[in-house]
Structures are given as C-alpha cells and as structure tokens.
C-alpha positions in Angstrom: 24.9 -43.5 51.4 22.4 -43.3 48.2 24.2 -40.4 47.1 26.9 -43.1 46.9 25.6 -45.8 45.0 24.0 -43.5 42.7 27.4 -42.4 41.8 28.6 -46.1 41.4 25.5 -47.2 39.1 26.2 -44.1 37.1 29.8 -45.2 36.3 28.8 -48.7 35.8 26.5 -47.5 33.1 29.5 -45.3 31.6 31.6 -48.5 31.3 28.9 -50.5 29.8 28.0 -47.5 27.0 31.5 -47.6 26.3 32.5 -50.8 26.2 29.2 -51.7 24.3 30.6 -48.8 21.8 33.8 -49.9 21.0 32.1 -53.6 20.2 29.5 -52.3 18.4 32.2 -51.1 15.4 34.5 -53.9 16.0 37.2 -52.7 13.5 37.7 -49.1 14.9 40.5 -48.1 12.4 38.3 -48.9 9.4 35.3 -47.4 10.9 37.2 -44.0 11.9 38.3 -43.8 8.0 34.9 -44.6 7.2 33.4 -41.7 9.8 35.9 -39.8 8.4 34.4 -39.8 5.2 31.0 -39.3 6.0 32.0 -36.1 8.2 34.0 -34.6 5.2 31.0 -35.9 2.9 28.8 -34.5 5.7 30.9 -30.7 6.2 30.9 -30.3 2.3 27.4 -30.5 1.8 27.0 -28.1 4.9 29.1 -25.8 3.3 27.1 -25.7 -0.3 23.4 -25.6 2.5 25.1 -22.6 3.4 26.4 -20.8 0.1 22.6 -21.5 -1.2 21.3 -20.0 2.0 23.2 -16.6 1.3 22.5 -16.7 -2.1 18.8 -17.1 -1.0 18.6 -14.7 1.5 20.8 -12.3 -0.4 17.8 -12.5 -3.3 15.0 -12.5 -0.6 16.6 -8.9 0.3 16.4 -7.8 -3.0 12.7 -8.5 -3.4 11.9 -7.1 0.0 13.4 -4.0 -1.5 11.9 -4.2 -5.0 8.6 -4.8 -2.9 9.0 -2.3 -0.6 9.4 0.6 -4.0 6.4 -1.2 -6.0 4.1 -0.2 -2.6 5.7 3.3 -2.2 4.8 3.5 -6.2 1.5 2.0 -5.8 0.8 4.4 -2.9 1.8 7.1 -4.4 -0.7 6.9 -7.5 -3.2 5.9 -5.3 -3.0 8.8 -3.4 -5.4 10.8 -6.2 -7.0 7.8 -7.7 -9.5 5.2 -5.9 -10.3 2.2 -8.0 -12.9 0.1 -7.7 -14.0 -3.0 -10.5 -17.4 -2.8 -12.0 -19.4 -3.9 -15.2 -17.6 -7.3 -15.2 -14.1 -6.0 -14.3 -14.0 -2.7 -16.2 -11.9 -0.4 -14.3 -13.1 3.2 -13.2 -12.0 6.2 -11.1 -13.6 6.8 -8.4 -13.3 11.0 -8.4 -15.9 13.1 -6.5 -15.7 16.4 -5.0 -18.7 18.7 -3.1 -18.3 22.0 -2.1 -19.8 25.2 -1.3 -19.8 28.8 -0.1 -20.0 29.8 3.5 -21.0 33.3 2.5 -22.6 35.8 0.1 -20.4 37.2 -2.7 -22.1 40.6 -3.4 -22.0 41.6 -6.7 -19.2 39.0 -8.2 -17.4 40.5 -11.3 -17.4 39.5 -14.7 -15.8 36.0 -15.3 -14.8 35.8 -12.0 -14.1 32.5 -10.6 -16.1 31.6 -7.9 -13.8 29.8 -4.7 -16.3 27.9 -2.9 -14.6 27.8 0.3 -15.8 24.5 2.0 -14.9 21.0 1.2 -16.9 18.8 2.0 -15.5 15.5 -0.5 -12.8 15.8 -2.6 -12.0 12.1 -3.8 -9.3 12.2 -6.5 -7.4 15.6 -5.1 -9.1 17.1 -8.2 -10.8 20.5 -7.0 -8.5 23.1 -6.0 -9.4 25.4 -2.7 -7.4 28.0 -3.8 -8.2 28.9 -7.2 -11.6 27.4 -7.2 -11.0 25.0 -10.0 -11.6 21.3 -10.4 -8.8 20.2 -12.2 -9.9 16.4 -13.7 -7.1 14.3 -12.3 -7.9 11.3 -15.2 -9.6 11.6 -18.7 -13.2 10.2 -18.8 -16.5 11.1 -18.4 -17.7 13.6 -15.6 -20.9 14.8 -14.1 -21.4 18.0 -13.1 -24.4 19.4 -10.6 -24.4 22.8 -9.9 -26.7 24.6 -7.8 -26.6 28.5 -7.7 -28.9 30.7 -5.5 -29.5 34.1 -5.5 -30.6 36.4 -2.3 -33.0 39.4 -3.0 -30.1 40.8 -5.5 -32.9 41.6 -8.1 -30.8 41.8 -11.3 -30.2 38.1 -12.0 -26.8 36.5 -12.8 -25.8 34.7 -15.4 -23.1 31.8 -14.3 -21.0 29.3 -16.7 -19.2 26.5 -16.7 -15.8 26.3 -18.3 -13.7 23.5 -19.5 -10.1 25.0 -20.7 -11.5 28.6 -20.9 -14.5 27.5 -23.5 -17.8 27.8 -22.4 -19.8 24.6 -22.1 -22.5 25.7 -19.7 -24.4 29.1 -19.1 -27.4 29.2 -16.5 -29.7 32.3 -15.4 -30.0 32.6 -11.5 -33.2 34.3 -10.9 -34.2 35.4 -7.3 -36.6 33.7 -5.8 -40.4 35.4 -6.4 -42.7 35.2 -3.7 -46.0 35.8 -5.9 
C-alpha cells in the first residue's frame, strides 16, 4: 500500500514539473526558436573549444618531444662533465680522477707509460684504464699530484709527466734510506 502512493505522489510531481514547465515559457513556439539559437550559438562555440583543444594538445606533444631531446642532450654532456656554480656564479668543471698500482713494475722501460690499474675516482671520464692516460675532457686549469715510490730497486728512476708528448715534469724516485 505505500509502495502505492509513493508511485501516485511521484506522478503527481511529474505533472506539476511539467505543467509548471510549459507555463514558465508561455510562448513555446518563440521560445523553441529562441533555444534553438542558443544551442546552435551554444554547438559552434563547442566546436571552436574543441579545434583550440587539438591545436593545444597537438603543440603540447610537440614540446613533450622537444623536451624530452633537450634532456637526452643535456644528459648526454653531462655524462663527462659535473657542474657546479662558484665565485659568484662562475661556472667550473668538476673533473677528478685517483688511481694507483696494485703491483710492482720491475724495471719499467724507457718512456713507458705507466697503467695504473685501480680506479678509485674518475669524475669527468677523463683517465683512460687502458692506455694509462688522462685525457682532459675540457680546457682549463688542472692539478696534478703524483706520488711515486720505489722498493729496494737501488738504481733510482727518473719519471715525467707529459702533456701531448712534451715534457712538463721530471722527478727522481730515490729508495727509501734507512740511515
């Protein structure tokens, strides 16, 4: 029985949302031309939303891409180079490498090119495992500190530092005295 007058009191609300409707706009002919404006008005507007949306979205793509190479590029150089800002925003690489021998090279030949074996830091990619030499991956100003030691080898050697074949450094490794 409730389920019943629901249903009635439901469908006297219909009647009285449409009846109140069709009052509301009094002239409906008028009023449908005038509805029928404001949907066309309503649909063109909707359409040029949309045109400027794929234009948008078709330029946001573009960016993403353009974005997405400037980071791979970016990467990429980064890759040998770490940058940090000092001295009031000058710009410096930061390039570092330390390494050293694992074992004893008995009587090393003239000029030869010592391949210290162990890397230890090797910021900026610029030393070279396999040929034993530090290559400097940007022009500037580099320090060098070298430590050679000889064991109980008596003669002494005499070791150098190059830069493009041309002597810059020589150094006398004595053996260590006990006296």
């Amino acid at each position: 029985m409730e389920t019943c007058i629901t249903i009635r009191c439901l469908l006297i609300s219909l009647i009285v949302v449409v009846v109140n409707t069709t009052t509301a706009f009094g002239h409906a002919e008028v009023d449908d031309d005038v509805l029928l404006h404001r949907l066309s008005t309503l649909e063109s507007k909707d359409r040029d939303l949309q045109s400027t949306t794929d234009i948008q979205k078709r330029e946001l793509h573009e960016l993403k891409q353009e974005l997405h190479e400037l980071k791979r590029t970016c990467s990429s150089q980064e890759t040998s180079r770490y940058s940090r800002s000092l001295n009031g925003g000058a710009e410096y690489a930061r390039i570092s490498f330390t390494v050293f021998l694992n074992h004893d090279i008995n009587h090393p030949g003239q000029y030869q090119t010592i391949k210290f074996n162990q890397v230890i830091t090797n910021e900026g990619n610029g030393y070279n495992i396999h040929t034993g030499v530090f290559t400097c991956p940007e022009s500037g100003m580099y320090l060098l500190s070298v430590f050679i030691g000889e064991r109980d080898y008596g003669g002494g050697t005499w070791v150098s530092i190059r830069v493009n074949s041309a002597e810059v450094v020589e150094a006398v490794v004595d053996t260590y005295h006990d006296t």
